[in-house]
C-alpha positions in Angstrom: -62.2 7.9 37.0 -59.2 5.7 37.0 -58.8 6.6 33.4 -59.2 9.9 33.7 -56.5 10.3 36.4 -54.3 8.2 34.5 -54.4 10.9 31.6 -53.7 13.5 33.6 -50.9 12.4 35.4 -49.2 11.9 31.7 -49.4 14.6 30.6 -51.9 15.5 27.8 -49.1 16.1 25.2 -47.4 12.8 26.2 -51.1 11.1 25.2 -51.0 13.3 22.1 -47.1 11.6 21.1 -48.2 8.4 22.1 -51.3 8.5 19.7 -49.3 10.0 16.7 -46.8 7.1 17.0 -49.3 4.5 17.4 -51.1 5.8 14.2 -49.1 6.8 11.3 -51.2 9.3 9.4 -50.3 10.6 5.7 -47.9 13.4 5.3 -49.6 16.4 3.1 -47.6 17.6 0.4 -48.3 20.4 -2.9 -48.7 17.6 -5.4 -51.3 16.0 -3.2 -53.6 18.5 -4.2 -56.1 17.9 -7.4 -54.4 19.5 -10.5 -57.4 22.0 -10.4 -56.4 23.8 -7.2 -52.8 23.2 -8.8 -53.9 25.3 -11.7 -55.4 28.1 -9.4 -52.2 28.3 -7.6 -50.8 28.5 -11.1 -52.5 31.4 -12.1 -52.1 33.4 -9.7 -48.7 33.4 -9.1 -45.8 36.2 -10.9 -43.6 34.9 -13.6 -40.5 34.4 -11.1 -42.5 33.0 -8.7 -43.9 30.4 -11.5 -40.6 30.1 -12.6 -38.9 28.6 -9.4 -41.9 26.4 -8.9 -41.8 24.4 -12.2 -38.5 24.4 -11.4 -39.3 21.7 -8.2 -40.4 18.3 -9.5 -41.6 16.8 -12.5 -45.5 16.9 -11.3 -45.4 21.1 -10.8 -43.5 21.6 -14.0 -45.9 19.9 -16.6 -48.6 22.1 -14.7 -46.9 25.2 -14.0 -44.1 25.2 -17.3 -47.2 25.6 -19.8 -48.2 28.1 -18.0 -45.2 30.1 -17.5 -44.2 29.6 -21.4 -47.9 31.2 -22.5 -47.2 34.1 -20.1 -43.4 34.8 -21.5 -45.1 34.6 -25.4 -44.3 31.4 -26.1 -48.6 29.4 -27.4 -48.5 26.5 -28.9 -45.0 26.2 -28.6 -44.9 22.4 -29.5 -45.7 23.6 -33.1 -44.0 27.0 -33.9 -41.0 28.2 -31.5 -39.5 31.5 -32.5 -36.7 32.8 -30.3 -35.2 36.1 -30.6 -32.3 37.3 -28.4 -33.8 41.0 -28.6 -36.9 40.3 -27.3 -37.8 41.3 -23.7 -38.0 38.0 -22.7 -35.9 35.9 -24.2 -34.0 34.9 -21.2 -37.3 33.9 -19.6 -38.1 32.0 -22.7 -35.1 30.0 -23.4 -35.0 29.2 -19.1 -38.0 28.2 -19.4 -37.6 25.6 -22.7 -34.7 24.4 -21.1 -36.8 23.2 -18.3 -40.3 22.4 -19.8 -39.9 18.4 -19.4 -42.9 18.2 -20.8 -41.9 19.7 -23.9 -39.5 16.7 -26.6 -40.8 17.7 -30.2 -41.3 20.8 -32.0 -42.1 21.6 -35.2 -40.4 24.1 -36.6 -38.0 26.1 -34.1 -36.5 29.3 -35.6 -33.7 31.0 -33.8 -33.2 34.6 -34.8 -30.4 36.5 -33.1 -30.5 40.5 -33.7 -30.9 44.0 -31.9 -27.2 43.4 -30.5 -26.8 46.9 -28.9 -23.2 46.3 -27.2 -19.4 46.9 -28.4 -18.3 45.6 -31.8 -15.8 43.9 -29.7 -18.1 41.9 -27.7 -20.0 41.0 -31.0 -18.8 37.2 -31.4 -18.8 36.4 -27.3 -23.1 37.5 -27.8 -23.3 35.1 -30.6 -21.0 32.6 -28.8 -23.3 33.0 -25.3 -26.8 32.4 -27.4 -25.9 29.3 -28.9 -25.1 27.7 -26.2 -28.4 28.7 -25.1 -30.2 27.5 -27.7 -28.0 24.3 -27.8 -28.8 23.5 -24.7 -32.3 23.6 -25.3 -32.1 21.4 -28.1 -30.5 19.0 -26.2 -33.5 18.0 -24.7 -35.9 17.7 -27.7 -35.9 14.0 -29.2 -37.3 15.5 -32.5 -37.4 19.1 -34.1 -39.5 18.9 -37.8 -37.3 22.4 -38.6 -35.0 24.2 -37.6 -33.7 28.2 -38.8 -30.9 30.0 -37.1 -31.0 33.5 -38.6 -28.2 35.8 -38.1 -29.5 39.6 -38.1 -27.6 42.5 -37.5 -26.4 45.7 -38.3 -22.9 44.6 -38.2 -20.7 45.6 -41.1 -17.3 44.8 -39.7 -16.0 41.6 -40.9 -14.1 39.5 -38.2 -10.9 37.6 -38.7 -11.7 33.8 -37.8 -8.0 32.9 -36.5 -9.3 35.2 -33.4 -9.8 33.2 -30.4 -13.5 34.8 -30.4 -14.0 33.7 -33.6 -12.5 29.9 -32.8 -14.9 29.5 -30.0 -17.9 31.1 -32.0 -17.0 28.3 -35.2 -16.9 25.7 -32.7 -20.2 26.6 -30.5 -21.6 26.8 -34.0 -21.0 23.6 -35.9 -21.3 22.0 -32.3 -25.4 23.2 -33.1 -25.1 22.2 -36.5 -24.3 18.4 -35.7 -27.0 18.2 -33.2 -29.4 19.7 -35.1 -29.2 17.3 -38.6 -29.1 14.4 -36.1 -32.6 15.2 -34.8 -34.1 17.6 -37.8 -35.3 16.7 -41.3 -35.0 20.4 -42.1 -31.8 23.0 -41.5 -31.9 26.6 -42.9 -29.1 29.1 -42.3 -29.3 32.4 -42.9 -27.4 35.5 -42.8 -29.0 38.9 -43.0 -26.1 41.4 -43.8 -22.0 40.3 -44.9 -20.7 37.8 -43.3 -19.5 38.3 -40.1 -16.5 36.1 -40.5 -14.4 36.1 -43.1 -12.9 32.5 -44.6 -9.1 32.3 -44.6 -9.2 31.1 -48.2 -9.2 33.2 -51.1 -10.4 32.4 -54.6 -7.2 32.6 -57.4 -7.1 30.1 -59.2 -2.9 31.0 -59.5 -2.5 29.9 -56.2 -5.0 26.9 -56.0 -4.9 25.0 -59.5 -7.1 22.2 -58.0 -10.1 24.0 -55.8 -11.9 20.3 -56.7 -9.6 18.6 -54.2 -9.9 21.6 -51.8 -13.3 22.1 -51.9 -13.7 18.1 -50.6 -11.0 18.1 -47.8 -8.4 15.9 -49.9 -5.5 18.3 -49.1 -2.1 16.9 -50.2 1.2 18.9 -50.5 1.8 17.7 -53.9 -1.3 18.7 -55.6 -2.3 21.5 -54.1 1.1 23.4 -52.7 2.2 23.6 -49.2 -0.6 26.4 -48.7 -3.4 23.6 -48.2 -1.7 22.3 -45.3 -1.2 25.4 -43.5 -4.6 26.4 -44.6 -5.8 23.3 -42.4 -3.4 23.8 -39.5 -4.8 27.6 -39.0 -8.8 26.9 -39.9 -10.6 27.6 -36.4 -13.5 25.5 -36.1 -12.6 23.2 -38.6 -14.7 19.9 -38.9 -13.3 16.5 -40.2 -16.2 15.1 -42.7 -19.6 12.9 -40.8 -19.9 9.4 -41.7 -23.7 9.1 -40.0 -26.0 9.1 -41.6 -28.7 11.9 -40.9 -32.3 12.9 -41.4 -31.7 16.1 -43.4 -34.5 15.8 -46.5 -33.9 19.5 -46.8 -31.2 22.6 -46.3 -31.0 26.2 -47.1 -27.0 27.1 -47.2 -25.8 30.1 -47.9 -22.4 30.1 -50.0 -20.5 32.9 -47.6 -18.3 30.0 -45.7 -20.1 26.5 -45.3 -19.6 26.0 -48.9 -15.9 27.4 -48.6 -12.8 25.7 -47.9 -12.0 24.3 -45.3 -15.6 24.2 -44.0 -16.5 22.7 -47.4 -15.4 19.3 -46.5 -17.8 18.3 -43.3 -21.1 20.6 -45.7 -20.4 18.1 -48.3 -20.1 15.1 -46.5 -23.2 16.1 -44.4 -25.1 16.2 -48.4 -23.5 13.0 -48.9 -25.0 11.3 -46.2 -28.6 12.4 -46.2 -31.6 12.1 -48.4 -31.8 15.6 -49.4 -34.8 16.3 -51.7 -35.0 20.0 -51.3 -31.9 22.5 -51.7 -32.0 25.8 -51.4 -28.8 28.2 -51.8 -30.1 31.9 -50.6 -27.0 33.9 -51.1 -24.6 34.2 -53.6 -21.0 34.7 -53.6 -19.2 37.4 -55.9 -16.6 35.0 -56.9 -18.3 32.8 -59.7 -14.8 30.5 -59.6 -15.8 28.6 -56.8 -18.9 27.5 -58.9 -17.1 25.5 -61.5 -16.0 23.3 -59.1 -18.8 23.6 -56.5 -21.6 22.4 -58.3 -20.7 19.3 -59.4 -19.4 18.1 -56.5 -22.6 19.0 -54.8 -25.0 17.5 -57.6 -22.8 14.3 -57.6 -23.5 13.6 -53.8 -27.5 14.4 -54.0 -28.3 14.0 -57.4 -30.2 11.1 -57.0 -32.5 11.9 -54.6 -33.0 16.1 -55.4 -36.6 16.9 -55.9 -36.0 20.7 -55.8 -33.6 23.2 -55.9 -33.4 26.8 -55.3 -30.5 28.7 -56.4 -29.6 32.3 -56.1 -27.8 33.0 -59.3 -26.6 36.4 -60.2 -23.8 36.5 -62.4 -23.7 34.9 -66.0 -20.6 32.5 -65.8 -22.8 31.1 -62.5 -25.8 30.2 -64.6 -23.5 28.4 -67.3 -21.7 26.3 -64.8 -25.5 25.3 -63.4 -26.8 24.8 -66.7 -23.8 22.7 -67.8 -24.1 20.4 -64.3 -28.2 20.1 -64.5 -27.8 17.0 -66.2 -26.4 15.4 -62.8 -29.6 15.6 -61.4 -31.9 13.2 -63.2 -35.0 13.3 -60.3 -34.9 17.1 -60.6 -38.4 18.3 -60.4 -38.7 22.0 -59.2 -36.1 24.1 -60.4 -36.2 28.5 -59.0 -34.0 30.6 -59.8 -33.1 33.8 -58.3 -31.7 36.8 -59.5 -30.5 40.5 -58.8 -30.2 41.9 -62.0 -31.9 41.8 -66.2 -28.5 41.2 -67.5 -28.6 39.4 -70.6 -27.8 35.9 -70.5 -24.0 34.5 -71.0 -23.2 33.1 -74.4 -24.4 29.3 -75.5 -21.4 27.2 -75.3 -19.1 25.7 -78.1 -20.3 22.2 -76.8 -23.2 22.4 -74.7 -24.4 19.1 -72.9 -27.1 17.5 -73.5 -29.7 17.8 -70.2 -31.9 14.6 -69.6 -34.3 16.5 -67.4 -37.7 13.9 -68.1 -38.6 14.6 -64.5 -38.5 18.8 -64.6 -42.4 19.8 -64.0 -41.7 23.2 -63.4 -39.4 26.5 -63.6 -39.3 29.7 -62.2 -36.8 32.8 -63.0 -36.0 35.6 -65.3 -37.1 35.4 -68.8 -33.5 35.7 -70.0 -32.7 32.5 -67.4 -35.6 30.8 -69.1 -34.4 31.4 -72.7 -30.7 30.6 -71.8 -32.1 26.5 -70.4 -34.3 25.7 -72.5 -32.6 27.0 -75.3 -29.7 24.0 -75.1 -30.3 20.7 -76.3 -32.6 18.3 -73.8 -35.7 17.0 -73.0 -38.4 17.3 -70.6 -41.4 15.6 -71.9 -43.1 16.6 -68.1 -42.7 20.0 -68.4 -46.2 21.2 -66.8 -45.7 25.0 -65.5 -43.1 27.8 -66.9 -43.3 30.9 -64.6 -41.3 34.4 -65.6 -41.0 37.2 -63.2 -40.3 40.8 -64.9 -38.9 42.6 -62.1 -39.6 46.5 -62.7 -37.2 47.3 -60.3 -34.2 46.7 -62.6 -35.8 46.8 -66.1 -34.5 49.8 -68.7 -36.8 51.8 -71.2 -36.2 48.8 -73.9 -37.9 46.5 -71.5 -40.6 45.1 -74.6 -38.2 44.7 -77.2 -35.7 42.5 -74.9 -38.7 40.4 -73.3 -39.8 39.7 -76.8 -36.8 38.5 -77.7 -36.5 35.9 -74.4 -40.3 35.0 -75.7 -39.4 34.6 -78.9 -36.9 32.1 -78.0 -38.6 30.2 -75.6 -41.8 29.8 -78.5 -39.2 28.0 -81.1 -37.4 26.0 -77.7 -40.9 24.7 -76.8 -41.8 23.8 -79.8 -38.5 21.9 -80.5 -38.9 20.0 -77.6 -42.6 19.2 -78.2 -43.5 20.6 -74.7 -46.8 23.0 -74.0 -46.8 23.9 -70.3 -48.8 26.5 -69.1 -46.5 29.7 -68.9 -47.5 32.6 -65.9 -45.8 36.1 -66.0 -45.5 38.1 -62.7 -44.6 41.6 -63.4 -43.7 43.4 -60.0 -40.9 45.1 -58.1 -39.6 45.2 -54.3 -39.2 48.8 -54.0 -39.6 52.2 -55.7 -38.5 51.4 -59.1 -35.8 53.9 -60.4 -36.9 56.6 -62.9 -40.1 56.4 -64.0 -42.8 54.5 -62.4 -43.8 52.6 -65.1 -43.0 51.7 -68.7 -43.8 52.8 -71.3 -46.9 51.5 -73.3 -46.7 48.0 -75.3 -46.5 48.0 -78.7 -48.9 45.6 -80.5 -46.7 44.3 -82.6 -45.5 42.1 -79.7 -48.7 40.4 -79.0 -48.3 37.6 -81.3 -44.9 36.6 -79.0 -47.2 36.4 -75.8 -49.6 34.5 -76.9 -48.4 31.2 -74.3 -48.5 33.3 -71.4 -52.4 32.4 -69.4 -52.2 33.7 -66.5 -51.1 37.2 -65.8 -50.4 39.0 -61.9 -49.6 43.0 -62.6 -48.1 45.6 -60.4 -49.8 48.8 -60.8 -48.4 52.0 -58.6 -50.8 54.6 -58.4 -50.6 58.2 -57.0 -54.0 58.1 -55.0 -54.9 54.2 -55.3 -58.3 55.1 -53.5 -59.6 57.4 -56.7 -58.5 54.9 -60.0 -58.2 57.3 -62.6 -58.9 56.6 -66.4 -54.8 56.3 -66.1 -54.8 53.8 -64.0 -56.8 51.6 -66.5 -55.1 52.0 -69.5 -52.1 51.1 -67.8 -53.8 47.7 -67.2 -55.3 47.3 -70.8 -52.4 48.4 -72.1 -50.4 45.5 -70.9 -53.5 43.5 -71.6 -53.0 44.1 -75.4 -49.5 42.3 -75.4 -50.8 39.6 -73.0 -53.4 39.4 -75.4 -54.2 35.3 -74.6 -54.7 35.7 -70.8 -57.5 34.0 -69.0 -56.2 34.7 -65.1 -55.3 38.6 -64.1 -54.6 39.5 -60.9 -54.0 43.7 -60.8 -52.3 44.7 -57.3 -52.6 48.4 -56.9 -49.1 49.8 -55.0 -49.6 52.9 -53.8 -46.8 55.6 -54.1 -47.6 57.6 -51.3 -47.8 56.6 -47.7 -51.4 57.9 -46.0 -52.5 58.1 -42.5 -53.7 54.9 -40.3 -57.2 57.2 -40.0 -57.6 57.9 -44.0 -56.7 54.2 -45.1 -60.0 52.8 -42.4 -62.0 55.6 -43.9 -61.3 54.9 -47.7 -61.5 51.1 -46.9 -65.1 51.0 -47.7 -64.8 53.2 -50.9 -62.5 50.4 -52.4 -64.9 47.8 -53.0 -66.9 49.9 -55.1 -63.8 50.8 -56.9 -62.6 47.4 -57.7 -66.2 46.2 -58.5 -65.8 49.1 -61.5 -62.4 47.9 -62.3 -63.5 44.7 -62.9 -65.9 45.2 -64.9 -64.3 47.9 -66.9 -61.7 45.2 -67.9 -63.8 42.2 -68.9 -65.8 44.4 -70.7 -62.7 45.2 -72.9 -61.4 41.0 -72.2 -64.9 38.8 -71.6 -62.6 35.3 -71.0 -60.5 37.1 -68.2 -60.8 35.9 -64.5 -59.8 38.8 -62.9 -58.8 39.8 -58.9 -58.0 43.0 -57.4 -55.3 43.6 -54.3 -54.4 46.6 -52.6 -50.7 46.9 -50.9 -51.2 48.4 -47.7 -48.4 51.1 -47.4 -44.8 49.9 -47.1 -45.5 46.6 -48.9 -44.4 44.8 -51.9 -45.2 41.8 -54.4 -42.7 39.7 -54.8 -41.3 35.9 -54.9 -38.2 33.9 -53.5 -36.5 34.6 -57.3 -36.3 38.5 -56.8 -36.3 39.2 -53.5 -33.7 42.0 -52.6 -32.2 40.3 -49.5 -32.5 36.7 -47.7 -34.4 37.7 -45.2 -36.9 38.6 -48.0 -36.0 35.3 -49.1 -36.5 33.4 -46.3 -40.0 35.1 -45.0 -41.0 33.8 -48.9 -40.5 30.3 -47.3 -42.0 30.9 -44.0 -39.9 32.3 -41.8 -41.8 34.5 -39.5 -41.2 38.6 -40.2 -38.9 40.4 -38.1 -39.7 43.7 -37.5 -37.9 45.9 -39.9 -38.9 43.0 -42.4 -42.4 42.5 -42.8 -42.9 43.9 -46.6 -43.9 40.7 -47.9 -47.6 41.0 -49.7 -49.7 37.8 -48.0 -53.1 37.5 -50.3 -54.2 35.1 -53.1 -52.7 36.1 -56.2 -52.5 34.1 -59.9 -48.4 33.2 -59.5 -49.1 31.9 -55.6 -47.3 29.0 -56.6 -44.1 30.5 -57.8 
C-alpha cells in the first residue's frame, strides 16, 4: 500500500519521466528500418517526392536514387547515359545524376543538346546553361569510358564569338573539354548543322604566309604580322596549350574551330600529350589550305602511336596533302575514308613520297581514293582487306567505264606491290538517288577487271519489294556478270514507295517465301555464291561512316544512339559489316 500511495501522490507522469531518464531507450529513425520496407516506401512514392528523399543522406539515396533514375528513363545508367536537353525529363535526369552518390563510373555518357524552341537570341545562353549542367555532373564521376557531346539544332545563324555570349559559351565549353580528357579515354564532338560560331580567323594565305606557326600558337610579330597578336588579344575562350598528360586513346574532332586558329594550339597540344590510337575527323572544312599545314603537324604529334584514322575528305587537294603526310604515321593500321562526291581523283605529283605503310591491314573509301594511294610508290606487305563503296547517289550514266578504270589501276598497283588482300565492294546510296534509279546494265567486257572483288553487298530499289519481279532479278545477275568472281552477296531490297504499318505486318510473311525463291534463282545461275537477303523497312538506308550524308549519320555509324529525325541507319548482318 505504501507503494501504491507513494505513486500516486507523484504523479503518474512524474513516474513515467523518472523511468524514461533512468533508462535510455533507442531513438527510431527511417534508416533504422530493413532496406526491404525501405524499398516499399520507395516504390510507392511520386517522382518529387522520391526526389527530395534521396536527396537526405547517403543511406536513402543509394536506395531511393536508383530508383528515381529508372523512373525518369535513365536503366542501367552505369553503362549507357544518354542525355538530351529536349527530352521531358531532362531536368529530372541531370538533378538526379548530380546527386546519385552511388553512381562514380560510366561507360559511355553522350550528351545531345537539340529541340531548342526559344529566341535565336537566347541560343548561346541554352547551350551556356546545359553545360554547366552536364559539367557539373561529371564532376562527380572518377571515371567516364566515353564521352559524346552532340550539338543538334536547326540553327542556321552563325554567331560572332567576340560576343560576350559567345565568350562565356567558349569558356563553359573547353572548361568541359579539360575535365572530360582528364577522366575519359574517349572524346567525340559533334556538330549536326554549320557551325554555330564562327572563328575570327580567315584562311588567305596573303595575309598569313606562315599558318604552320599559327596553327601551333607560336605567334610572333615578325613572322606572322601584327594581325597574330591582335588575333590573340580578341580570341574569346582562348586556351594556352596542356602540359598533362591525359588518357585520351581516341577523339572524333570536327575541323569547324578546334582545329582552327587560335583554338588550334591547346587541340594540338592535347594530341601531343595523349596516347591517341584512334582519330576520327567527321567534318570537313571547304578551305583545303588549312590542310597543308594541318596534317603534318597533327601526324607529327600522334604518329607513333595511331592505330586508326578516319578522315572525311572531300576535295582533291585534301586527299594529296593526306596522301603526301601518310608516311608520318608508320603504326597506321586502319585507314577510312569518307567522301561527298565521285570526283576524279587529283593528279599524281611531280615527286611523290615514298609511303612506308608495312603496318596498313586495311582500307576503306571510294574507288577513285583507292586508285589515287595505292597508285604512289610504297609498301604494305600486311595489306589484308581493300573495301570500295560505289555510292549510287552521286554516280553519272558512265558509272562502269570510270569504275573499271579505278579497277584497272588498282589490279597493276597490287600486283606491283606484291599484295593480294581480299577486296569487298558495297554498292548503295543514302537517299533517292537522282535520275534514274538504277544504272544501266554492265557490259561484259568489264568482268575480267572485277575479278579481285569476293564479296559483294548490292542495293536493289524496287517499286513493290513484296512481289520481286523477273526485273528485279536481272538487275541482280546483271551486276553479278561484272562481279563475275564473287563468293559472298548480300542483296538489300530498298523499297521506293513508303506502305502502310498494316500492309508491311501482312506482307511480312509472304517475304520469306520470296527470298527463299531469290536465292535459289541466283545460285542456280552462280552455284559458289553465299548469298543473304535484307529488306529496308521504309525510310531507311544502307550505308557506312565513308558516305554518310551528314555526321550525325556518321556518328550513329559508330554508335551513337539515333535521335529522332535520325534513325535511317540499316542495323542487320550484311557482307561489308566491317567497313
Amino acid at each position: 500500500m505504501f507503494i501504491v500511495d507513494y505513486i500516486l501522490s507523484r504523479g503518474r507522469n512524474s513516474l513515467i519521466t523518472n523511468v524514461l531518464h533512468t533508462r535510455k531507450f533507442p531513438t527510431s529513425h527511417l534508416t533504422n528500418l530493413p532496406t526491404e520496407l525501405l524499398l516499399i516506401i520507395c516504390h510507392q512514392l511520386d517522382t518529387i517526392t522520391l526526389s527530395h528523399l534521396s536527396k537526405t543522406c547517403r543511406c536513402l539515396n543509394s536506395i531511393g536514387g536508383s530508383i528515381f533514375l529508372k523512373r525518369v528513363g535513365l536503366v542501367d545508367v552505369e553503362t549507357l547515359c544518354v542525355l538530351r536537353t529536349g527530352h521531358q525529363r531532362y531536368k529530372a535526369q541531370i538533378a538526379g545524376l548530380s546527386t546519385s552518390f552511388a553512381l562514380t563510373r560510366v561507360n559511355r555518357v553522350v550528351f545531345i543538346m537539340d529541340n531548342y524552341r526559344g529566341p535565336p537570341w537566347k541560343y548561346l545562353k541554352y547551350l551556356t546553361t546545359n553545360i554547366h549542367h552536364i559539367r557539373h555532373f561529371i564532376t562527380r564521376l572518377t571515371f567516364i569510358g566515353s564521352f559524346s557531346i552532340v550539338f543538334s539544332s536547326s540553327e542556321n545563324k552563325l554567331y560572332g564569338s567576340a560576343s560576350p555570349a559567345a565568350q562565356k559559351l567558349l569558356s563553359a565549353f573547353f572548361d568541359l573539354l579539360d575535365l572530360v580528357i582528364s577522366k575519359s579515354s574517349s572524346l567525340q564532338i559533334i556538330y549536326s548543322e554549320r557551325l554555330f560560331l564562327w572563328s575570327p580567323y580567315q584562311a588567305k594565305p596573303s595575309r598569313f604566309p606562315k599558318l604552320k606557326e599559327l596553327l601551333q600558337g607560336n605567334f610572333h610579330s615578325s613572322a606572322t604580322g601584327g594581325r597574330a597578336k591582335e588575333l590573340v588579344t580578341l580570341a574569346p575562350g582562348y586556351r594556352h596549350p596542356i602540359s598533362i598528360q591525359t588518357q585520351l586513346a581516341e577523339i572524333d574532332l570536327p575541323v569547324d574551330i578546334l582545329l582552327q586558329p587560335p583554338y588550334s594550339a591547346w587541340t594540338l597540344s592535347v594530341l601531343q600529350n595523349s596516347q591517341i590510337a584512334t582519330l576520327t575527323i567527321s567534318r570537313s572544312v571547304n578551305r583545303d589550305i588549312f590542310y597543308k599545314p594541318l596534317f603534318p603537324v597533327i601526324f607529327k604529334s600522334i604518329g607513333a602511336t595511331l592505330r586508326e584514322m578516319k578522315l572525311a575528305i572531300h576535295y582533291q587537294a585534301s586527299l594529296a596533302t593526306l596522301v603526301e603526310n601518310l608516311h608520318l604515321l608508320r603504326s597506321l593500321e586502319t585507314l577510312v575514308l569518307g567522301f561527298n562526291s565521285c570526283s576524279s581523283a587529283p593528279a599524281p605529283p611531280e615527286k611523290p613520297t615514298y609511303l612506308h605503310l608495312d603496318n596498313l591491314i586495311s582500307f576503306t573509301g571510294s574507288a577513285e581514293q583507292a586508285a589515287y594511294l595505292f597508285g604512289h610508290a610504297m609498301s604494305c606487305i600486311n595489306l589484308a582487306r581493300t573495301n570500295l563503296i560505289i555510292d549510287l547517289y552521286y554516280e553519272s550514266p558512265n558509272l562502269h567505264p570510270r569504275i573499271a578504270g579505278c579497277f584497272t589501276m588498282l589490279n597493276s598497283a597490287f600486283s606491283r606491290l606484291d599484295v593480294n588482300p581480299k577486296v569487298t565492294v558495297c554498292i548503295s546510296t543514302q537517299g533517292q538517288r537522282r535520275g534514274n534509279n538504277f544504272p544501266p546494265t554492265p557490259h561484259r567486257s568489264f568482268a575480267a577487271t572485277f575479278s579481285r572483288v569476293s564479296s559483294l553487298t548490292l542495293d536493289v530499289p524496287l517499286a513493290d519489294p513484296d512481289n520481286m519481279q523477273p526485273g528485279g532479278l536481272l538487275k541482280v545477275l546483271d551486276w553479278l556478270v561484272m562481279f563475275h568472281a564473287v563468293s559472298a552477296l548480300t542483296v538489300i531490297i530498298r523499297p521506293l514507295k513508303l506502305k502502310k504499318k498494316s500492309e508491311l505486318v501482312r506482307l511480312q510473311n509472304g517475304r520469306k517465301d520470296r527470298d527463299s525463291r531469290l536465292i535459289f534463282d541466283i545460285t542456280s545461275e552462280h552455284p559458289n555464291i553465299v548469298c543473304n537477303i535484307i529488306d529496308l523497312p521504309p525510310n531507311r538506308y544502307h550505308f557506312h561512316w565513308s558516305n554518310a550524308r551528314d555526321e550525325f549519320s556518321r556518328g550513329m555509324g559508330s554508335g551513337l544512339p539515333p535521335i529522332t529525325s535520325h534513325r535511317q541507319k540499316l542495323v542487320a548482318s550484311c557482307v561489308c559489316d566491317h567497313f
